[in-house]
C-alpha positions as a Markdown table, in Angstrom:
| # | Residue | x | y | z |
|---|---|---|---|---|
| 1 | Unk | 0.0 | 0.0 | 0.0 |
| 2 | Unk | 2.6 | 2.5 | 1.1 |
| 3 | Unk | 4.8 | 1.4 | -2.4 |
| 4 | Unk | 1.3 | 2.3 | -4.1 |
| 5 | Unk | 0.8 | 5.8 | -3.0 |
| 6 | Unk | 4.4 | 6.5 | -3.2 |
| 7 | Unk | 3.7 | 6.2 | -7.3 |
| 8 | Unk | 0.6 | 8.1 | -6.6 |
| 9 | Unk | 2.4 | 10.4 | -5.3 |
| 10 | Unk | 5.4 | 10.8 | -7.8 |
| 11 | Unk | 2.8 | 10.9 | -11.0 |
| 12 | Unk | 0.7 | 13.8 | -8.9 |
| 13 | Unk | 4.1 | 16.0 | -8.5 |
| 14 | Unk | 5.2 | 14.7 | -12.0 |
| 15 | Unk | 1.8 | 15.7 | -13.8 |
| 16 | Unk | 2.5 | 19.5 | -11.5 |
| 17 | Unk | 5.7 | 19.7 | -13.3 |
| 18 | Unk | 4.3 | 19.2 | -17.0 |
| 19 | Unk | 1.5 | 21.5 | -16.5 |
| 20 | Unk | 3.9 | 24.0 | -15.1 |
| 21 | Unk | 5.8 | 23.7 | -18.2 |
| 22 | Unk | 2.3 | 23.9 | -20.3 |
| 23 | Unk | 1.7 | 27.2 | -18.4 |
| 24 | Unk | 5.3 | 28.7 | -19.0 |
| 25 | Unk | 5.6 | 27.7 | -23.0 |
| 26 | Unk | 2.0 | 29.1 | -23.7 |
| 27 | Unk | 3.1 | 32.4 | -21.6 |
| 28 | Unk | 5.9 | 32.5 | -23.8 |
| 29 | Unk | 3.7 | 31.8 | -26.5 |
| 30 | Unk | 1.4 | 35.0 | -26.1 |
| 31 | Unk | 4.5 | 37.0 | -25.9 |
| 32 | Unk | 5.0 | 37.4 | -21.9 |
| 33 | Unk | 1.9 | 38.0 | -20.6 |
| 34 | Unk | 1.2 | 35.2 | -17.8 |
| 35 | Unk | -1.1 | 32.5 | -18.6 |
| 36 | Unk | -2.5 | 29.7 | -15.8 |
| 37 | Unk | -4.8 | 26.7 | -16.7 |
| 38 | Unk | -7.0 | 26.0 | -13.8 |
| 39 | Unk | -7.7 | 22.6 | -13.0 |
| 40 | Unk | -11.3 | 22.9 | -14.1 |
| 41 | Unk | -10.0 | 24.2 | -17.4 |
| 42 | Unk | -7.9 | 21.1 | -18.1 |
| 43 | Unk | -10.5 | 19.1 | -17.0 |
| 44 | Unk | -12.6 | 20.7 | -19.7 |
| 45 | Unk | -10.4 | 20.2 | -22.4 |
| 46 | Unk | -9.9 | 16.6 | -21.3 |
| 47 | Unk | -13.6 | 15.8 | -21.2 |
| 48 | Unk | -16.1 | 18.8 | -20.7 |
| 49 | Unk | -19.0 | 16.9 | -20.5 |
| 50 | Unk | -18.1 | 14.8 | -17.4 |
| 51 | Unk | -16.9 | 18.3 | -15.7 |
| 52 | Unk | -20.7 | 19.7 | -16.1 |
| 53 | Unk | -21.8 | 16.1 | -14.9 |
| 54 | Unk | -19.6 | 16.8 | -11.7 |
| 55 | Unk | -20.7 | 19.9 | -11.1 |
| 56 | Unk | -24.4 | 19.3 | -11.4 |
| 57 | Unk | -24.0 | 16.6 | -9.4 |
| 58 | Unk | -21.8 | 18.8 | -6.2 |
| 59 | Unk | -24.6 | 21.6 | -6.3 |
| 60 | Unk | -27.7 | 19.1 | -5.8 |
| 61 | Unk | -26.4 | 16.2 | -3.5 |
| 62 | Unk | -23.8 | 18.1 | -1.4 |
| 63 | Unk | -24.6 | 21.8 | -1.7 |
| 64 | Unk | -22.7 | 22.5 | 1.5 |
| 65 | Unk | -19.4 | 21.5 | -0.3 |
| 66 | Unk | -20.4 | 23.3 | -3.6 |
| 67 | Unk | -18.4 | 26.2 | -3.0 |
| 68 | Unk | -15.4 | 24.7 | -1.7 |
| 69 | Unk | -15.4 | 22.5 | -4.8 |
| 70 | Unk | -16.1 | 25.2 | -7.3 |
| 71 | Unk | -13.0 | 26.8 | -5.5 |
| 72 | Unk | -10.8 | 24.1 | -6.3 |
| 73 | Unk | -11.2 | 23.8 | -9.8 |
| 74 | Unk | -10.2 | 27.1 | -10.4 |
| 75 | Unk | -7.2 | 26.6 | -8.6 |
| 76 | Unk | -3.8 | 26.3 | -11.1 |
| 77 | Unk | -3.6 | 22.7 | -12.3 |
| 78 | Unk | -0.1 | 22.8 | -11.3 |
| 79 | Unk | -0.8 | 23.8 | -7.7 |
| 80 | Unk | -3.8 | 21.9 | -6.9 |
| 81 | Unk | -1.9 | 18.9 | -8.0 |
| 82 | Unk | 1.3 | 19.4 | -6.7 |
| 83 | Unk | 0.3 | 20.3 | -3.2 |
| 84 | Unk | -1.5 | 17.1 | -3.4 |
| 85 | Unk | 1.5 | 14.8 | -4.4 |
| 86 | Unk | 3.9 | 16.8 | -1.8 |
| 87 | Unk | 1.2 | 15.6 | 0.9 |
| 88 | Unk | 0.9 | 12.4 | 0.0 |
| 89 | Unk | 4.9 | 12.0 | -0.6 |
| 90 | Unk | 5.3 | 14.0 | 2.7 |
| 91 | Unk | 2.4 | 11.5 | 4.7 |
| 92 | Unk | 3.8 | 7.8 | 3.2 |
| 93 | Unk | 7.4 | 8.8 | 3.2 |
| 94 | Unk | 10.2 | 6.2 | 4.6 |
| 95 | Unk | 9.9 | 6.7 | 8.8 |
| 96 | Unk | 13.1 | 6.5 | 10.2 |
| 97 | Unk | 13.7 | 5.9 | 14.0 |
| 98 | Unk | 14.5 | 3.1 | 16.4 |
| 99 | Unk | 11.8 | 0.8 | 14.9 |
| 100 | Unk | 13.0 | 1.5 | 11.5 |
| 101 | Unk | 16.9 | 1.3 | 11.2 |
């Protein structure tokens, strides 16, 4: 299990790293000016239809959550899944100690 979510964890921070690189080539792109793909925008261009499923289905069976979720998305792709891998690396990493050496 722990093997598991180490990979888990190195695809998250490895999928950060190539939609940091998306971010900076298409800012180079348009000449300088800044641009950041939030994670509801790449989940658009993967498959729009399931986002608007998702969405629908957060506002009418957890409508408490709604905002926090609609918050998320449009967080950078490259943050949101990042700070996800780093906790995940960070939680199942190798314990050293007495029982452990």
């Amino acid at each position: 299990m722990i093997v598991l979510m180490r990979l888990i964890a190195l695809f998250l921070i490895l999928a950060a790293l190539v939609l940091l690189g998306m971010d900076a080539v298409s800012s180079l792109e348009r000449g300088g000016e800044i641009t950041v793909r939030s994670a509801g925008m790449i989940w658009s261009l993967i498959h729009p239809d399931s986002l608007n499923g998702f969405k629908d289905w957060v506002a009418h069976n957890v409508p408490a959550a709604a905002q926090g979720v609609y918050s998320a998305l449009e967080m950078p792709g490259w943050g949101l899944t990042g700070v996800v891998g780093v906790l995940i690396a960070f939680i199942f990493s190798r314990r050293h100690g007495p029982d452990n050496a």
